[in-house]
N, C-alpha and C positions, 0 to 999 in steps of 0.2 A: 225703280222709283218712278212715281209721275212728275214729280218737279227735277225743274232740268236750269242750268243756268249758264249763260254762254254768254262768251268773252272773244269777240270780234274783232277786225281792225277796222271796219267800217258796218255802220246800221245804217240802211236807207227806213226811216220812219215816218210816219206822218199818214193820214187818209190820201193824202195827195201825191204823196209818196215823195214831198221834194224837201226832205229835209234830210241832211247826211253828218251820224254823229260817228267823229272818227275817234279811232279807242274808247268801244262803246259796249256793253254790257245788255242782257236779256235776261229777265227772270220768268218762268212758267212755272205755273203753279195749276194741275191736273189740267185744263183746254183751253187756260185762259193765259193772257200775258199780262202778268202784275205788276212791272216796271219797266224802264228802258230808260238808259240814258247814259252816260261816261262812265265807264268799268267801275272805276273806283266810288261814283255814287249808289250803285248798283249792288254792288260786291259787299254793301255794309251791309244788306238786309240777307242775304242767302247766309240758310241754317238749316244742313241737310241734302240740299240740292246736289243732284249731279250734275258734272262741268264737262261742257263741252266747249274746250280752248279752241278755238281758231284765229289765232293771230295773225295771219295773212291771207283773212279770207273778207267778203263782204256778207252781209247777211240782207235779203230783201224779202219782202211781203212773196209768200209761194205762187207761184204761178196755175193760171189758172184758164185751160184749154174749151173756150168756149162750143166748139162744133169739134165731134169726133163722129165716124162709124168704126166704132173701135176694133170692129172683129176685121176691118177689113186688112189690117197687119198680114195675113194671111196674103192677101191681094198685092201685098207690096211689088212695083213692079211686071205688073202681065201689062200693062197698056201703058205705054208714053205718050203719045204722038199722034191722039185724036180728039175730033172735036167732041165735046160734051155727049150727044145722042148717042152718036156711032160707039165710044167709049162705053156708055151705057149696055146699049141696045147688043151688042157683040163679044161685049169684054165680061165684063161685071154681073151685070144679073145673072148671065149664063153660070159663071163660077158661085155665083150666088145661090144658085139654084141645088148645087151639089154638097152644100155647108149641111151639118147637121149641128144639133145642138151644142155636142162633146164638141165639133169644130169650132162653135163661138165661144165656147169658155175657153177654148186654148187659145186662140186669136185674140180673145180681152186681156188675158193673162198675160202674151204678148205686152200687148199693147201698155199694159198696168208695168210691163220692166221699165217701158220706154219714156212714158210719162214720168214714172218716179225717179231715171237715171238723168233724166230732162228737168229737173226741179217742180214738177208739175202735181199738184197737190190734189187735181178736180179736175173734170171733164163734164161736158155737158154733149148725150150723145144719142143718136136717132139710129136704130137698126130693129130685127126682128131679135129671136130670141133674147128677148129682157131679160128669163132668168137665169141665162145662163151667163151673160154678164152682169147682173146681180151678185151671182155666189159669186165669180172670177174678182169683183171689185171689194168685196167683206173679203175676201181671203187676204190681196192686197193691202188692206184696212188704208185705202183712198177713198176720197168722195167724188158722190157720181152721180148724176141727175140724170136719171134711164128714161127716156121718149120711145117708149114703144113705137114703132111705124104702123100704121095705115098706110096700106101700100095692097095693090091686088099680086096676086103668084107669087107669095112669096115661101120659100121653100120649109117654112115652117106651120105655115096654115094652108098655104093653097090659095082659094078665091078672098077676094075681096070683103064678103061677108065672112066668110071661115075667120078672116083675121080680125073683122072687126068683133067676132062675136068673144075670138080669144085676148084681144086686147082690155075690151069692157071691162070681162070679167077679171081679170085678171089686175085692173087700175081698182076697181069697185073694192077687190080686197085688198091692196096694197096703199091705199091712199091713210088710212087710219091706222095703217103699222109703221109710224117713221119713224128711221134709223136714223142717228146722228150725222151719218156719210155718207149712206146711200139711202136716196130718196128718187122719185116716179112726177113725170107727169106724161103728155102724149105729144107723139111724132107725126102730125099729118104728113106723110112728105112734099107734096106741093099741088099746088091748083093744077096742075096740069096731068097728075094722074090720078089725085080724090073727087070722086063723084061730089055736083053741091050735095046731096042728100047727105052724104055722110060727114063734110063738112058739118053741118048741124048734128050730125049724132058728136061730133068731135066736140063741138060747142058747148054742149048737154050738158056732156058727162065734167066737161073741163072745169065750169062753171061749178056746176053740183057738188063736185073736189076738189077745187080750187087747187086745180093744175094746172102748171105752166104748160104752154102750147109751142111746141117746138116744131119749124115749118121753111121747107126751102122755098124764099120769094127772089122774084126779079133779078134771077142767077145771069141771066143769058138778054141779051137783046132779042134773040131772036123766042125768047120764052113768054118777051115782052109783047115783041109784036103779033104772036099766035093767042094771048090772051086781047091783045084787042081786038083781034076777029072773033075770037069765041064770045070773048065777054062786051066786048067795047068799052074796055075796060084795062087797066093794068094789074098786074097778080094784088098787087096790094088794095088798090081798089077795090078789088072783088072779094077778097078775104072780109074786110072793111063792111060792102054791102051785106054780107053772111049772117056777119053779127059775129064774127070770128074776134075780132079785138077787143070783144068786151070782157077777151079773158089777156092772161099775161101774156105777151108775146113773144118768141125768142126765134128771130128772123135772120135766117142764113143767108148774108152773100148779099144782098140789097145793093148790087152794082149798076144796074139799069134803071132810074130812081125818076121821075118827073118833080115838080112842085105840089102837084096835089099830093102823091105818094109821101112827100114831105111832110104835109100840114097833117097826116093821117097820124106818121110815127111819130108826130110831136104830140099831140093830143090825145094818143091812146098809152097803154103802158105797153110796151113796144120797145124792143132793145136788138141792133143791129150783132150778127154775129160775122164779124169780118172775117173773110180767108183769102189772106191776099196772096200767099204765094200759090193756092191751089188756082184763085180766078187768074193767075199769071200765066200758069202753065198750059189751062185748059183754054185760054186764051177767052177768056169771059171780060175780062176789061177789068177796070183798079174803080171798086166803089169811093163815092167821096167823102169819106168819112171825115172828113175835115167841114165839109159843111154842116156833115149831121151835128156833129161838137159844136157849132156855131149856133145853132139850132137848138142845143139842149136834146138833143137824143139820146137816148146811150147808148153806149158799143162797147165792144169786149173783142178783145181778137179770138181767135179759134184756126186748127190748122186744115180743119176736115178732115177724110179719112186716106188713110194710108194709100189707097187706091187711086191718089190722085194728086197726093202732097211733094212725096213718099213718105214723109217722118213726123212725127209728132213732135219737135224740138218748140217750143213758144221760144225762146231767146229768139235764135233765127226770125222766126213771123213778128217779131212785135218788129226786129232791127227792118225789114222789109216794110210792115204798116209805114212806118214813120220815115223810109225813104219816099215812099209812092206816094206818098201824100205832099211832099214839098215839090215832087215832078208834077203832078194833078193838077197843083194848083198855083206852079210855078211861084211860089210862097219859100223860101227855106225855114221861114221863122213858124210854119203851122208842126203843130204836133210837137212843141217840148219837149224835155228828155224826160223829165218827170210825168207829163200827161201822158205820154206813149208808155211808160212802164206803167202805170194806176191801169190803162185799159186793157193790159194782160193780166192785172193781179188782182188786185179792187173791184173794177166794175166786175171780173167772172165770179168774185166768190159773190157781189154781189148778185149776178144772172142762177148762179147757184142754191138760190135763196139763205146765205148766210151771212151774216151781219157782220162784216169784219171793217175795221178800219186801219186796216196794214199793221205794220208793227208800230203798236200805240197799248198805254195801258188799259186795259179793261177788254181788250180785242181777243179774238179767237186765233192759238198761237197753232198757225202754219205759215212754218218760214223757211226759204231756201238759199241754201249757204254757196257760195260761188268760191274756188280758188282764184288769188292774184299769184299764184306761183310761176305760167307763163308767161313768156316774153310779150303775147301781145295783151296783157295787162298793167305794160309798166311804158311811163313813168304815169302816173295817177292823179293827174291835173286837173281832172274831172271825172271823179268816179261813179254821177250819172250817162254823161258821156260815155267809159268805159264798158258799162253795164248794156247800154243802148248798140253801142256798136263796135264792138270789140269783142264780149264775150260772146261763148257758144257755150250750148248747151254741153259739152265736153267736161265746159270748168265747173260744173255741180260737184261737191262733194258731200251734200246732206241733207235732209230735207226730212222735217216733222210737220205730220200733220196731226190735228189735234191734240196736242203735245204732246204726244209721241212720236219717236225716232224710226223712221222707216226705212229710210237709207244713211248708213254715218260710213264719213271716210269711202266713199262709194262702193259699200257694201251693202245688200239688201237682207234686209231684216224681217219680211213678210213672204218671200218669194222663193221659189228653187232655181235661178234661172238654167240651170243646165238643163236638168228636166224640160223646161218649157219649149226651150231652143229647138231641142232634140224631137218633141212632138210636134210642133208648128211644124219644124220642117217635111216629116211625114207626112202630115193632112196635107201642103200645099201641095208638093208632088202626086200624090193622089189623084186631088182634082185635076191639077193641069192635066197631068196623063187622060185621067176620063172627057177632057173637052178635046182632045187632040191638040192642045197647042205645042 
């Protein structure tokens, strides 16, 4: 059946996400969510529905993975312990280079166990072969906002023009066929390796199809200060002077930020995509996203890609966002337990172009079910608190997206994963073998 009815021990509800109904009830009815409120006010209208009991569990707005390179699961692990370039330049593209398409479908498919065993309902992600995670995300039946990359060598077009000629075409017929969950827009990857010319073909086309423009800025300081030698300018700046913002913007990593870069992402539509545990590790520095909120910007957390994270967990990243932000700004009262959960769940379905307002009636039902069955869930004094810093993606036990059930009881319902497990690990070995590592 598509209507489903679920009996919680806790709803986190609300667009804001700060409202918490304990002994609380969910009604769906085919995509949408047609009540919420105490079991038993709840429970009078369900006729027919099937019941999903979780009595010691919470139930929260799905989470929602702002920045992935989804195929790079496969990558998991070849590089710790360099700085951003050199990680690049030596590690990654090289392995990049020996991917074929079959390898990005099985790396998305990966990556679609991990998200959905993670609570993770969406991703919003920038790599080459788009259709091969395309089919990898409709098989999944997760949603997915596919950013083709502009990017020159890259192993599935070759030159810089090869790819822009196959990205064109390839958004030109994909922009007028939307799927309910998986939907297109484009991946510049960053001012520092897209020609301006083709910045403006990015713009064109973005515009023409009113695609979202998904784009790594102001990642690095020192990304910062090679854009004001080139440009005299900072990446946002110069995106800015392009005529680049006059489409949607979904800007990865924005840790090296000025004031002007400020007034830009306030004034255009422009939405920051945080990755704090990856700029922690790659030693990029902790964006301030406590001023962008201050500011009226938006953000959405995201984990980036496997090759740099390692995991795709959002629990984890949102519990990180929301500590670095009270060190940042030597603040402990910035980032609330509720505003740090809305910017993993809300604002990404929002960066996702889906109009959801958490679990709320009339909202689009993707919600993910957390156990309080381990010890560090108890005792439950504050079950925003708990959610924020206690849980791990571990405690997932179910997760519907578009009301349907795609993992119940932490079992998947769209996936093989044995099978996956079992090919991923072939193709990595593969590669590594073929780079000599």
């Amino acid at each position: 059946m598509s209507d489903l009815f679920i009996d919680s021990k806790f709803i986190v509800s609300g667009f804001t996400c700060n409202k918490v109904i304990k002994q609380g009830g969910i009604l769906i009815e085919n995509n949408e969510i047609v009540a919420v409120g105490k079991v038993e006010d709840v429970k009078k209208l369900v006729s027919g529905h099937d019941k999903l009991e979780r009595k010691n569990h919470i139930a929260i707005p799905s989470l929602v993975n702002s920045h992935t390179h989804i195929p790079e699961t496969l990558l998991r692990g070849i590089c710790d312990n360099e700085k951003l370039m050199t990680w690049l330049n030596d590690y990654i593209w090289p392995f990049e280079r020996q991917m074929t398409s079959e390898d990005a479908y099985y790396g998305t498919l990966l990556g679609c166990l991990e998200l959905i065993e993670s609570g993770t309902s969406g991703f919003i992600d920038q790599y080459f072969y788009a259709e091969s995670i395309e089919k990898a995300a409709k098989e999944a039946k997760i949603r997915a906002l596919i950013c083709p990359s502009v990017f020159d060598n890259t192993p599935e077009s070759g030159s810089l023009e090869n790819t822009w000629r196959h990205v064109s075409n390839l958004l030109n017929n994909k922009f007028q066929n939307k799927n309910e969950l998986v939907n297109f827009g484009i991946g510049p990857h960053a001012p520092y390796t897209v020609p301006e010319d083709y910045i403006y073909r990015v713009k064109d086309l973005a515009l023409k199809n009113s695609l979202p423009i998904h784009i790594h800025l102001n990642e690095t300081k020192r990304e910062v200060e090679e854009a004001l030698e080139n440009f005299g300018m900072s990446p946002i700046e110069y995106v800015h002077k392009l005529g680049l913002t006059e489409g949607k913007i979904l800007a990865a990593h924005c840790v090296d930020t000025s004031n002007k870069d400020w007034k830009i992402m306030k004034e255009t539509d422009f939405t920051v995509l945080h990755n704090p545990q990856s700029n922690l590790k790659m030693t990029s520095g902790i964006a301030p996203i406590h001023s962008y909120l201050d500011l009226g910007i938006k953000v959405t957390v995201g984990t980036d890609g496997n090759a740099s994270n390692n995991d795709l967990g959002m629990l984890e990243e949102i519990s990180t966002a929301a500590m670095l932000q009270k060190y940042k700004s030597n603040n402990p009262k910035v980032l609330e337990n509720s505003q740090a959960l809305q910017l993993g769940t809300v604002n990404g379905m929002k960066a996702l172009g889906v109009n959801s307002n958490g679990i709320s009636n009339n909202s689009i039902a993707d919600i993910t079910i957390l156990s309080l069955e381990r010890s560090h869930s108890w005792p439950q004094n504050n079950i925003l608190s708990n959610i924020i810093y206690s849980s791990s993606s571990s405690d997932v036990t179910d997760l519907i997206i578009n009301g349907k059930i795609v993992y119940e009881n932490k079992k998947h319902k769209t996936l093989n994963k044995e099978r996956i497990l079992e090919q991923c690990s072939k193709i990595s070995e593969r590669i590594i073998t073929g780079m000599g590592k």
